[in-house]
C-alpha positions in Angstrom: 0.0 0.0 0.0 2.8 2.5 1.0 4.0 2.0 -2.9 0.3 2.5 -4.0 -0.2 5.8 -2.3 3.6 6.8 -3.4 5.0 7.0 0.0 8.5 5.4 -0.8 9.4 4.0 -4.5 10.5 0.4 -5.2 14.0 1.0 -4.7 13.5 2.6 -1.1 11.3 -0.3 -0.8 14.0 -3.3 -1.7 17.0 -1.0 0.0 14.9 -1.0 3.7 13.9 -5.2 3.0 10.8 -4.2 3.0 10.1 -5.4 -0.8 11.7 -9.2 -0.9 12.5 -10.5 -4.7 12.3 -13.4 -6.6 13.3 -13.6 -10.9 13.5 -10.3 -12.2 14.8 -7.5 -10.2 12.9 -5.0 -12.6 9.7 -6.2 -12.1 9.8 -5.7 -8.3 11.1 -2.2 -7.9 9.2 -0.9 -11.0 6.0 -2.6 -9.3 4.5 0.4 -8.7 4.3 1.6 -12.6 2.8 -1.5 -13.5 -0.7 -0.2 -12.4 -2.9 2.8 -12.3 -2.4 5.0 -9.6 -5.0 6.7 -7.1 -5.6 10.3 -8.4 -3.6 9.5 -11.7 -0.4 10.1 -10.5 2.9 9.2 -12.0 4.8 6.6 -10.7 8.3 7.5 -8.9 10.1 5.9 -10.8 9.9 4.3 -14.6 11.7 1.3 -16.1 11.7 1.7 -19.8 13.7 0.1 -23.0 15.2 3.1 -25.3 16.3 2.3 -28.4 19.5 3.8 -29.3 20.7 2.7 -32.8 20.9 -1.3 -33.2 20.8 -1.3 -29.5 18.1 -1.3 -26.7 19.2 -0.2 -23.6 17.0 -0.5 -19.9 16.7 2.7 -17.9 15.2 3.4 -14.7 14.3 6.9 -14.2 13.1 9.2 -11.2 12.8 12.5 -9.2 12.4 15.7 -10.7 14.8 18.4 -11.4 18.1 18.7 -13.3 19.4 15.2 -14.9 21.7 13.1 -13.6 23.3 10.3 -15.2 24.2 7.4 -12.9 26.9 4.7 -14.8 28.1 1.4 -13.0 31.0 -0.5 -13.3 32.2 -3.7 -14.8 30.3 -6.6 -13.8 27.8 -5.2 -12.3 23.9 -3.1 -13.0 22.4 -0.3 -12.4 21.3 -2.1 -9.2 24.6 -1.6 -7.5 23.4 2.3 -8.0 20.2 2.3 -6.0 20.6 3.8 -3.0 22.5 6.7 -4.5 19.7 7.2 -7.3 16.8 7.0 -4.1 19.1 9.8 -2.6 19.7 11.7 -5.6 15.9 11.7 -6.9 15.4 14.0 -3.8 17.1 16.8 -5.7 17.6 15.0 -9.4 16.0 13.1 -12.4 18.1 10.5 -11.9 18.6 8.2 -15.1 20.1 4.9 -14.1 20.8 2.7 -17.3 22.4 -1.0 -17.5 25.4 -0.6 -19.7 25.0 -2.4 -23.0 25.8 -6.0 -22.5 25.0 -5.8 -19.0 21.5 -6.4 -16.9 18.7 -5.8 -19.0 19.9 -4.1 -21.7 20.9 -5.6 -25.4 24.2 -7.9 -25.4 25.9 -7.1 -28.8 28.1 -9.8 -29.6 30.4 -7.3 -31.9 30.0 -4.5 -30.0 34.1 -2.8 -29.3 33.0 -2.7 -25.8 35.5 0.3 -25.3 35.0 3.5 -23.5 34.5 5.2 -26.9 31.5 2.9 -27.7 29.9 2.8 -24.4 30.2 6.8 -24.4 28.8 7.6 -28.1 26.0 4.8 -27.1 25.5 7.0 -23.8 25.4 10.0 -25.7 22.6 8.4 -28.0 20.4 7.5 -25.0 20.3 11.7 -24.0 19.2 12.3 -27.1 16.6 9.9 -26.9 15.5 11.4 -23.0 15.7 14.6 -25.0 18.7 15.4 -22.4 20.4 18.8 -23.6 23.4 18.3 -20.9 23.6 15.8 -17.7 25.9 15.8 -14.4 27.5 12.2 -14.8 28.2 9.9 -12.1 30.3 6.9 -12.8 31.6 3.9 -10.6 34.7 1.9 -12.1 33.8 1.3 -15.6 31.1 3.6 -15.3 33.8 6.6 -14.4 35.6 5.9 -16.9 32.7 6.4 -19.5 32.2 9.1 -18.3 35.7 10.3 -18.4 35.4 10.0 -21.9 31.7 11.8 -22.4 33.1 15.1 -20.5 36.2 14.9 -22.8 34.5 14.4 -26.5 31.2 16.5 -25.4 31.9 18.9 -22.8 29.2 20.9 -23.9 26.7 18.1 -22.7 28.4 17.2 -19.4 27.8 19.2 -16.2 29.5 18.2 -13.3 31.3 14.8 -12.7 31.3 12.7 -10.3 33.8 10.2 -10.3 34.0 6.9 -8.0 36.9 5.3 -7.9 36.5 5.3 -12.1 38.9 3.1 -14.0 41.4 5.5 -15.3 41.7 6.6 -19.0 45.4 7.4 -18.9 46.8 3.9 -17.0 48.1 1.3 -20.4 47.5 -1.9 -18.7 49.4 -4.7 -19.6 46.6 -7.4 -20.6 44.5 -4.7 -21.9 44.5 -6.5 -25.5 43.5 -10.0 -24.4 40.6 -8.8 -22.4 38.8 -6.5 -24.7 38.6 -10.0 -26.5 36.6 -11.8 -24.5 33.2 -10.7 -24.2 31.9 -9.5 -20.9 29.1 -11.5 -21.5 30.8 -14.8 -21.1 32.6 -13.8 -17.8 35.9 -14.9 -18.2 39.1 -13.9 -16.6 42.2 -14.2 -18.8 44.5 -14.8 -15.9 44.3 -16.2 -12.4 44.3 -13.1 -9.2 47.5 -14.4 -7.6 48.4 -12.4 -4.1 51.5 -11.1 -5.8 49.0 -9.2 -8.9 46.7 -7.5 -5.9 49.6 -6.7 -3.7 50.8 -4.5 -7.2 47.6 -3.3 -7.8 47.3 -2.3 -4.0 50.1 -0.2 -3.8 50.4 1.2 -7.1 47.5 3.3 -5.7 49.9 5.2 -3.5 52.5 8.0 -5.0 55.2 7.4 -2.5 54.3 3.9 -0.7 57.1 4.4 1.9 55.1 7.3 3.1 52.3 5.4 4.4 53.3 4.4 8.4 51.2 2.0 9.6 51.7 3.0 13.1 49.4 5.9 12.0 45.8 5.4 11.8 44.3 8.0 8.6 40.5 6.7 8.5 39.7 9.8 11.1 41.5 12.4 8.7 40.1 14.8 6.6 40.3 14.0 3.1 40.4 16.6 0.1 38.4 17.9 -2.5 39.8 17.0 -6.4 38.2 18.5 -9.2 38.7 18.4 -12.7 37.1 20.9 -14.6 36.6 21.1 -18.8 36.7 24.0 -20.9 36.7 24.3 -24.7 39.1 26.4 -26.1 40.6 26.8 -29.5 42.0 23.5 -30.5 40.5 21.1 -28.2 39.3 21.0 -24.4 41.3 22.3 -21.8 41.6 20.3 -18.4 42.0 21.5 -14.9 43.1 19.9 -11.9 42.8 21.6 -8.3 42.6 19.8 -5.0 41.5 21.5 -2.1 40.7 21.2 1.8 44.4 20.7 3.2 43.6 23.1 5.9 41.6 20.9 7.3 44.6 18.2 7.9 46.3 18.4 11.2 48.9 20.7 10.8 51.2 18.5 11.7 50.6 16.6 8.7 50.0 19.5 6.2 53.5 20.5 4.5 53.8 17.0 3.9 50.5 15.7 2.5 50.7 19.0 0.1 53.9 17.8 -1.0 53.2 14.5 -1.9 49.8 15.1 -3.5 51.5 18.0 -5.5 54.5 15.6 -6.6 51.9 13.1 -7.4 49.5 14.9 -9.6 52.7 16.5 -11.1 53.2 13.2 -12.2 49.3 12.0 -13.3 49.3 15.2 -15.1 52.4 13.6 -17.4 50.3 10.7 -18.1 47.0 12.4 -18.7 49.5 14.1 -21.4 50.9 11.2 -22.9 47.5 9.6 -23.1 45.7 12.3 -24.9 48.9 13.1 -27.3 49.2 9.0 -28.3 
């Protein structure tokens, strides 16, 4: 009843356990669409198929106000999204598509599968919401999309909001044997030995050495990165500013500015050699 009279849509509903599932996830948090309302209301959310090109992609939207575009990563749905759309659709009209050959959306077994193709296909789904420009939100894969939108359409990307996105400007070394297996078929290429996470782990950090682990950071304040995009004559210009090291202990403050300085000093050289390749 409380989804009937539009107290809380399916997604609150399923995020609070108070809406249990069983098949298709769609069916259960778009429940409330699937009938008329009382007072001929819209539902708060929608679950619709848009056809983009040779593709049909699943979308849930809802909330009201400027769009949002939520993206998720590799291996995963829009489901992993849903409490941050719920949140979002407070302020937003949140669009929270599965990525093609993911969830509900089409599987196209030629599809590149790159961050070009999942972009221009992204692109192609505004224009069929009749979306002029969209803050972008992106987790893993998803960030990295939408990486790529903001730099090859600046003038249809608002803010972004990146989590933990899978950077554009890192080569990885098994990079070509993966983009040719299809995500579909879920294959690894390569077992996950200690030794490859340890490597991943702490290639994370500029200057390892500078972590002590008598120190415990989880209380710290953490800063504010930005990356802003401009057009300007001759392509888009990209700015990087990092803010909010007042707030670290000020024992701690000479030397956290350091290091992030030396290590954006260095990011910046492969955003540079990424984009110039």
């Amino acid at each position: 009843m409380r989804l009937r009279q539009g107290e809380l849509s399916g997604v609150e509903a399923f995020g609070r356990r108070l809406l249990e599932v069983r098949g298709n996830l769609d069916y259960a948090v778009g429940f409330e669409g699937m009938f008329r309302l009382p007072n001929g209301r819209p539902p708060l959310l929608q679950i619709h198929d848009i056809p983009v090109g040779r593709h049909r992609i699943s979308t849930m939207t809802m909330g009201r106000g400027p769009d949002v575009l939520l993206l998720h990563g590799l291996g995963g749905t829009r489901a992993s999204l849903f409490e941050t759309a719920a949140t979002l659709s407070r302020r937003y009209r949140v669009h929270a598509p599965d990525l093609p050959g993911f969830g509900s959306s089409s599987k196209p077994p030629l599809g590149a599968y790159n961050a070009r193709w999942f972009a221009d296909i992204m692109l192609g789904l505004m224009d069929q919401l009749d979306i002029t420009w969209a803050h972008i939100v992106g987790n893993s894969l998803g960030g990295r999309i939408a990486i790529e939108i903001g730099l090859n359409a600046p003038e249809r990307t608002g803010a972004l909001g990146l989590l933990c996105p899978a950077v554009a400007w890192v080569r990885r070394s098994l990079h070509p044997l993966v983009r040719m297996l299809r995500p579909e078929l879920g294959m690894l290429p390569h077992a996950i030995r200690r030794s490859l996470i340890s490597m991943q782990f702490w290639s994370m950090f500029h200057d390892r050495d500078a972590i002590d682990p008598a120190v415990d950071y989880s209380g710290e304040p953490t800063t504010l990165v930005e990356f802003r995009l401009e057009e300007v004559a001759g392509g888009t210009e990209l700015t990087v500013s990092e803010s909010g090291f007042d707030q670290i202990p000020a024992a701690r403050r000479a030397e956290a500015f350091r290091m992030n300085e030396r290590g954006w000093a260095t990011q910046l050289k492969n955003i540079e050699r990424h984009v110039s390749a």
